[in-house]
C-alpha positions as CSV (number, residue, x, y, z in Angstrom):
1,X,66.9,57.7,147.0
2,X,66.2,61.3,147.7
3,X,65.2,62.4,144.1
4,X,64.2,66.3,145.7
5,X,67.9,67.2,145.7
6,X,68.2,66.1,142.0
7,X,66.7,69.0,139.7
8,X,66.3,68.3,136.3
9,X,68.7,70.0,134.0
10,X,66.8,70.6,130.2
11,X,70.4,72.1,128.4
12,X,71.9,69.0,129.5
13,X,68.8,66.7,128.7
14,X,68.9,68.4,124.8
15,X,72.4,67.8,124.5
16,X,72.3,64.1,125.4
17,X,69.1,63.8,123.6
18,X,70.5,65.7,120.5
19,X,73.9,63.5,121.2
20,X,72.3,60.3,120.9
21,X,69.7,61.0,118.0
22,X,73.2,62.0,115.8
23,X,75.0,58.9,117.0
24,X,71.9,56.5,116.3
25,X,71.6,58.1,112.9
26,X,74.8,57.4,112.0
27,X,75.1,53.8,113.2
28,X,71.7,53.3,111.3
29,X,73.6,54.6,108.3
30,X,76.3,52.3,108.4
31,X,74.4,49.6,108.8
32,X,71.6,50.1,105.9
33,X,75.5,50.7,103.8
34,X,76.8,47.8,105.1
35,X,74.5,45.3,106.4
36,X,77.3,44.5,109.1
37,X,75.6,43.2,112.4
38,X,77.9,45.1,114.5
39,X,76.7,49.0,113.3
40,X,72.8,47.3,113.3
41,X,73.2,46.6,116.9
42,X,74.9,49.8,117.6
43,X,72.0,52.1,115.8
44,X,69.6,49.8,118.4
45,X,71.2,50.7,121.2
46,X,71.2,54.4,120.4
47,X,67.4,54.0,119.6
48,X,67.4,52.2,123.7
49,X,69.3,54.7,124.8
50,X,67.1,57.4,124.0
51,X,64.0,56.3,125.6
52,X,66.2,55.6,128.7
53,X,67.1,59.1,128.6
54,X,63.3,60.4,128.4
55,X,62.7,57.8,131.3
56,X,65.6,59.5,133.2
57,X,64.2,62.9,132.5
58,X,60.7,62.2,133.6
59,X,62.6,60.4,137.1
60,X,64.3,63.6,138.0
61,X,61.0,66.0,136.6
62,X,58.4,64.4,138.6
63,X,60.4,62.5,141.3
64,X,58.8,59.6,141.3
65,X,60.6,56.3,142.3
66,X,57.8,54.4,139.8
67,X,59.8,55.9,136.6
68,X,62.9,54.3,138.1
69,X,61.8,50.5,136.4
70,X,61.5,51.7,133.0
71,X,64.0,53.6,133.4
72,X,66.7,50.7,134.2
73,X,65.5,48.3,131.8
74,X,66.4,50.6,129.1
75,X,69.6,51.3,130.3
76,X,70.5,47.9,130.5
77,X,68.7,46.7,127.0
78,X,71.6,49.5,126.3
79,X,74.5,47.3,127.7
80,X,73.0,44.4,126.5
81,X,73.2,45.1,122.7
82,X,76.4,46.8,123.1
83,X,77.3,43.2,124.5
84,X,76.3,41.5,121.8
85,X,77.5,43.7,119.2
86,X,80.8,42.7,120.7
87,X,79.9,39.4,120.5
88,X,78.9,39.8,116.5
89,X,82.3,41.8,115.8
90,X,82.2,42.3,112.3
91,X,81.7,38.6,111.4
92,X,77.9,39.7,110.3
93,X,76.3,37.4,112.6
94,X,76.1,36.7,116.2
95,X,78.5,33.6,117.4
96,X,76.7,33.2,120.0
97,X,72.9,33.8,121.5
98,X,72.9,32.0,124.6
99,X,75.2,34.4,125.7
100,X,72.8,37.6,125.5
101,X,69.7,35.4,126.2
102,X,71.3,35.0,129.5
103,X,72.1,38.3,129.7
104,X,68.3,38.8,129.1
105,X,67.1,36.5,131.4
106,X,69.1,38.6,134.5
107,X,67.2,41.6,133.6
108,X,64.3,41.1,136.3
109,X,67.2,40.5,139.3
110,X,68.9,43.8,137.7
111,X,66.2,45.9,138.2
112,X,65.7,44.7,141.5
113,X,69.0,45.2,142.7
114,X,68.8,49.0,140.6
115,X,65.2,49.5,142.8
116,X,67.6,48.4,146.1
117,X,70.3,50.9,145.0
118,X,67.6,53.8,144.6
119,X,66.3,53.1,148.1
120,X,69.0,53.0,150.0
121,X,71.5,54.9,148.2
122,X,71.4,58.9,146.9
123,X,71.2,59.8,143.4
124,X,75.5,60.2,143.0
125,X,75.5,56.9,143.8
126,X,73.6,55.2,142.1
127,X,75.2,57.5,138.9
128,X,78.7,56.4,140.3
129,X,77.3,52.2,139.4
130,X,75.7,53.3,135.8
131,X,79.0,54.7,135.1
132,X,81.1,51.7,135.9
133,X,78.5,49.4,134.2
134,X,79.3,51.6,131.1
135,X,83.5,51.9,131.6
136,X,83.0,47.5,131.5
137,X,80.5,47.6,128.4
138,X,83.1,50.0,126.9
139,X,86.2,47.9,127.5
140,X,84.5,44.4,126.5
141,X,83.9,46.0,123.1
142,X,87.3,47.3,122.9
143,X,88.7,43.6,123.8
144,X,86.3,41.8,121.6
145,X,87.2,43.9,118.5
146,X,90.0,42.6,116.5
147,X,93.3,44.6,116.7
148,X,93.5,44.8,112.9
149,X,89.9,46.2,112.9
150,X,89.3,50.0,113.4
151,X,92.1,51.3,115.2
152,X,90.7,54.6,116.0
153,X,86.9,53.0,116.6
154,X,88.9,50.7,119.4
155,X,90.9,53.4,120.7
156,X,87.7,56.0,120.9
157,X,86.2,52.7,122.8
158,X,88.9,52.9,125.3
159,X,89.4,56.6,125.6
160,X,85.3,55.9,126.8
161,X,85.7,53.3,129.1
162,X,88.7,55.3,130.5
163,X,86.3,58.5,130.9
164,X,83.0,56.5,132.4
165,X,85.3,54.8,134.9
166,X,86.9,58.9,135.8
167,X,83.1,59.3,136.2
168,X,82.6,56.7,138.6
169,X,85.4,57.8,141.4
170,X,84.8,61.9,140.9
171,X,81.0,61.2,142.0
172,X,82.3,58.8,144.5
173,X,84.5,61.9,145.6
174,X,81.9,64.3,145.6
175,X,79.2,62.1,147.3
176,X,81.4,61.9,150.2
177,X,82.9,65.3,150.3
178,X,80.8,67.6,148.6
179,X,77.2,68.4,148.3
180,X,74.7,68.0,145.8
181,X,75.2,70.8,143.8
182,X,78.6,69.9,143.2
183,X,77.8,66.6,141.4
184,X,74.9,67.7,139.6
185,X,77.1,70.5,138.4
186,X,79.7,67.6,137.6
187,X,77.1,65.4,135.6
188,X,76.6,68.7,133.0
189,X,79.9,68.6,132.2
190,X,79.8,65.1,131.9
191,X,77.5,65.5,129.6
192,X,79.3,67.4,127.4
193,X,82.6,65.9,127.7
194,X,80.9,62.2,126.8
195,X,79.3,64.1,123.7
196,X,82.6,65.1,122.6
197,X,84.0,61.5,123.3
198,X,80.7,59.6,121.1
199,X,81.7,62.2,118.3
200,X,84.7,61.3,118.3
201,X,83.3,57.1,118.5
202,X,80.7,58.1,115.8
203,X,83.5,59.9,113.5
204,X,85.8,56.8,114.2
205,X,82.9,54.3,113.3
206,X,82.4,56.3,109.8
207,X,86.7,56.0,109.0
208,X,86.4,52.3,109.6
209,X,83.6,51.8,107.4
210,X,85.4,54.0,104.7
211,X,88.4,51.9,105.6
212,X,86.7,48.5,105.0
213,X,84.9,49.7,101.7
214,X,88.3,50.9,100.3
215,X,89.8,47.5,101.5
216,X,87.2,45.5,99.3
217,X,87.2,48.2,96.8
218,X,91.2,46.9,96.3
219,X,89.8,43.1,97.0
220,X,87.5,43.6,94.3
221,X,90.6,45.4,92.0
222,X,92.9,42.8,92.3
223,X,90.4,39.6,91.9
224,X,89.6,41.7,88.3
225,X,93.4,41.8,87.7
226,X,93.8,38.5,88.3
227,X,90.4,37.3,86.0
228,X,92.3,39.8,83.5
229,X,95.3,38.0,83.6
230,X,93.6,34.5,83.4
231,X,91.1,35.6,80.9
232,X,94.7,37.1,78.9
233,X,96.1,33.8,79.3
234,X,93.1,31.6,78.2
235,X,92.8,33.7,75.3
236,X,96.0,31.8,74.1
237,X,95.3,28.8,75.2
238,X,94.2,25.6,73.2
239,X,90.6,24.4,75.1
240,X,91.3,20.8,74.2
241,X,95.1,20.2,74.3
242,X,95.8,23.1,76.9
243,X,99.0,24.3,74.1
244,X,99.1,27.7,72.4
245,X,96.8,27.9,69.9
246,X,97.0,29.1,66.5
247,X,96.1,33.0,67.4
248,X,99.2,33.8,69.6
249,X,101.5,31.5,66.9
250,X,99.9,34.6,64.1
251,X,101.0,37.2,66.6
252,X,104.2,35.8,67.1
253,X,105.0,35.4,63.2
254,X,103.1,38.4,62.6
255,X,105.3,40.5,65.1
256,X,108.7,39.8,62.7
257,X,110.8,39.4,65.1
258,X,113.9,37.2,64.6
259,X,113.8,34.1,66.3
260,X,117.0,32.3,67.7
261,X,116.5,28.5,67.8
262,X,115.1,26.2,66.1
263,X,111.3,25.5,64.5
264,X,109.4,22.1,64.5
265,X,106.3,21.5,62.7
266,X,104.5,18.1,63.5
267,X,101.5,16.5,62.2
268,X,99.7,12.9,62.9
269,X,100.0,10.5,60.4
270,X,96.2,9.2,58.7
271,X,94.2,11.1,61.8
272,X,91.1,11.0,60.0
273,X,91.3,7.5,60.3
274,X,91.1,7.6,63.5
275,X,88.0,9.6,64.2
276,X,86.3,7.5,61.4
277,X,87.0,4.4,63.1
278,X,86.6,5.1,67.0
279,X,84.9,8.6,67.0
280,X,85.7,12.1,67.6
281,X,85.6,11.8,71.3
282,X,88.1,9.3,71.0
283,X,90.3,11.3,68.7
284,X,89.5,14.3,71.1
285,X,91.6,12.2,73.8
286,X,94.2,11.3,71.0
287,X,94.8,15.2,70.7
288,X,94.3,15.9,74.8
289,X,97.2,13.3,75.6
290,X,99.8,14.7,72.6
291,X,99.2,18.4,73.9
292,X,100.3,16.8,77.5
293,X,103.3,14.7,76.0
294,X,104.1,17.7,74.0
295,X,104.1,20.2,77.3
296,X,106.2,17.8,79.4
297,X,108.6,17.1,76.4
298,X,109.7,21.0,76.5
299,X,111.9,22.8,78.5
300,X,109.9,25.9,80.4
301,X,112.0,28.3,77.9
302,X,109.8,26.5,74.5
303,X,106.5,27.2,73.6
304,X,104.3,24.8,72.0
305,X,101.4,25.2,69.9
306,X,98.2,23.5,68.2
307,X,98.2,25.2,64.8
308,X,95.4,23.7,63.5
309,X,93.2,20.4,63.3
310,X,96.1,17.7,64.4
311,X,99.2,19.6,63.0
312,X,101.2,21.6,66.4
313,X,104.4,24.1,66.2
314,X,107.2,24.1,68.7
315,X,110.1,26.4,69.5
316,X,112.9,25.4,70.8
317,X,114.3,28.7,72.1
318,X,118.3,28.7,71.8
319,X,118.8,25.4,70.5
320,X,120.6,23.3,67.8
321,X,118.6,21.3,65.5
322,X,120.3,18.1,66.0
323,X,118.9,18.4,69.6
324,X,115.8,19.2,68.5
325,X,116.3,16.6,66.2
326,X,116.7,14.2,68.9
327,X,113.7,16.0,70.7
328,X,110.9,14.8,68.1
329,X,112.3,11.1,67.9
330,X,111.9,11.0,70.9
331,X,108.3,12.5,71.0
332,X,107.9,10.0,68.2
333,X,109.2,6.9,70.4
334,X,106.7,7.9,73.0
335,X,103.8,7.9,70.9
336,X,103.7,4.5,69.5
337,X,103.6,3.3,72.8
338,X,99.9,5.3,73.3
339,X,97.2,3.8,74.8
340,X,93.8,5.4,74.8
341,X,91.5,4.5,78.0
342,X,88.9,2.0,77.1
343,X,90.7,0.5,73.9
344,X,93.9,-0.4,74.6
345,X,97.3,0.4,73.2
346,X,96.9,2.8,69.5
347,X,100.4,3.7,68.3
348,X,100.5,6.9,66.6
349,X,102.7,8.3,64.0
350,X,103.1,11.7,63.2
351,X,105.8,13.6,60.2
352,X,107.3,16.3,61.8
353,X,110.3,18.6,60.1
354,X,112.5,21.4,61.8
355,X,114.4,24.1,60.1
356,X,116.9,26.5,62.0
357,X,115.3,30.3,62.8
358,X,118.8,32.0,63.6
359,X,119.0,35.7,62.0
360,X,115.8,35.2,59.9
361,X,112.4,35.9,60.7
362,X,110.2,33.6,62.3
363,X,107.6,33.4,59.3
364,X,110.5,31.9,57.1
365,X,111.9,29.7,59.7
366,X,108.4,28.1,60.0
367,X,107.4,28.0,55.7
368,X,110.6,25.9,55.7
369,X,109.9,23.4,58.3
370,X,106.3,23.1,57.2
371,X,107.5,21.9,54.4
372,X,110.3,19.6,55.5
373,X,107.3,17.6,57.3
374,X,105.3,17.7,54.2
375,X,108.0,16.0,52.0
376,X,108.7,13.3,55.0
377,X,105.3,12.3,54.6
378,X,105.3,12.3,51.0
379,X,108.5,10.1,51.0
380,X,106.0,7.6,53.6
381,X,104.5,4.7,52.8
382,X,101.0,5.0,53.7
383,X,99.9,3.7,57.1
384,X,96.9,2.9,58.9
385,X,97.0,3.8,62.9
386,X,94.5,1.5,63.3
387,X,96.9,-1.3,62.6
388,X,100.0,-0.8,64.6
């Protein structure tokens, strides 16, 4: 390679120098912000590319084919990570290392073949191959990346690959037709032009950082909406018999709106007993299994609720009271057929009283049925549960 027609050019060595310093220092940024692989990578490469660059320099400077082997190992350690940043996407890890491990293990037949170029070919040349190496690194980046990913990061990877493979045939062109001041003139304004094109890659590569923070930023927002909305919930929620409990019936009585339907109040019959005789965690289970017979005894437009200890409220929204009447026998029915795991049938009984809530506050509708259950109970014989 006849380095003596190749002077080097300082204004276009600071400008590539300066170029990649600014683009390393923003892919280091993004990386220490994000801990994503992909920018980590990127800010390496930058970091390779700059010592292949002062390689390069020293190449053209002193014309000596000896700085030509550092010089190519750098420049492909450049390719390489953009490879495998490629190959990490932003996934945070690399998929797969025996993929650039055989990249690496290439590297001693690569500069051999860039040793065979510099002998035999001139200096356009072998800047005519580094330049479609390049336009393929580009365009695998551009294919690996997900569509959805960075749109203008994948574009400015194209719009790159587009302009290194330009690069290629105009220093074809002008190693066959013009003379060496022609091309070297050429490769300052390439110079500039690819500085323009990695701002506008760097620039890209700061939007879609901004653009994946904001999306978690609205991630984050709407997981805390929906712990709001559950936490909301919960706070009306019965732990044990997963009904309403006694806090959102106080807000709904407390409100004073009129109710239109009918209210049931419902207690079990001699539940002390109960816990006396088997335990609490047994009577815990009594209570779990009414709050599910209770729930699927409803229609979606009730509400049921645990009021207190064993006693529970429902609402029958829009209803008569002989259906809802007909309702709490049946509710009654189904519970002296219980069984309790590990003991066998237990038949419970509960009093239970209803009072229609139609153009009266709810508060009254409720007093009235409370104590319709009450006198039922009085008016029972006593009865043990743990008799049948």
């Amino acid at each position: 390679m006849n380095f003596a027609a190749a002077a080097p050019d300082f204004t276009t060595f600071a400008v590539e120098g300066i170029g990649t310093l600014l683009f390393g220092l923003v892919f280091h940024f993004l990386w220490k912000q994000s801990r994503i692989v992909f920018f980590g990578l990127w800010s390496a490469a930058w970091a390779v590319e700059a010592l292949a660059l002062a390689f390069g320099y020293q190449l053209l400077r002193s014309h000596n084919p000896a700085w030509l082997a550092p010089y190519s190992i750098f420049e492909f350690s450049f390719a390489i990570l953009l490879i495998a940043a490629a190959r990490a996407g932003f996934s945070g890890e690399i998929r797969d290392w025996r993929g650039v491990l055989r990249f690496i293990a290439i590297l001693p037949i690569f500069v051999a073949l860039v040793y065979a170029l510099g002998w035999t070919a001139r200096v356009e040349g072998f800047h005519a191959a580094h330049a479609l190496v390049l336009c393929a690194v580009y365009l695998y980046n551009y294919a690996a990346l997900r569509r959805s990913v960075g749109i203008g990061f994948r574009f400015s990877l194209l719009l790159l690959s587009i302009a290194f493979m330009e690069h290629a045939m105009v220093l074809v062109y002008l190693a066959a037709a013009g003379t060496a001041p022609q091309w070297q003139g050429y490769l300052r304004f390439e110079a500039y032009y690819d500085f323009a094109l990695n701002s506008v890659l760097a620039f890209a590569a700061m939007a879609m950082w901004i653009e994946s923070q904001n999306d978690r930023i609205r991630e984050i927002g709407s997981e805390l909406a929906r712990v709001r909305r559950d936490s909301a919930a919960n706070l009306d929620l019965d732990r044990l018999t997963g009904l309403l409990n006694q806090s959102a019936l106080a807000r709904r009585v407390e409100s004073g709106d009129v109710f239109p339907g009918v209210v049931a109040v419902c207690d079990m019959d001699n539940f002390k007993e109960v816990n006396d005789r088997y335990g609490h965690l047994v009577g815990d289970e009594v209570l779990r299994n009414i709050g599910h017979l209770l729930r699927s005894s409803i229609r979606p437009d009730d509400e049921a609720f645990r009021w207190g200890g064993d006693e529970f409220v429902i609402l029958f929204n829009d209803q008569r009271a002989e259906v809802a009447s007909k309702r709490m026998a049946g509710i009654a029915d189904r519970l002296r057929d219980f069984r309790v795991r590990g003991f066998g049938q237990l038949p419970i009984s509960f009093s239970w009283g209803i009072a229609e809530s139609h153009d009266r506050p709810l508060r009254d509708a409720l007093d009235e049925a409370d104590q319709s259950m009450y006198a039922l109970k009085r008016s029972r014989p006593s009865h043990n549960p743990t008799t049948g």
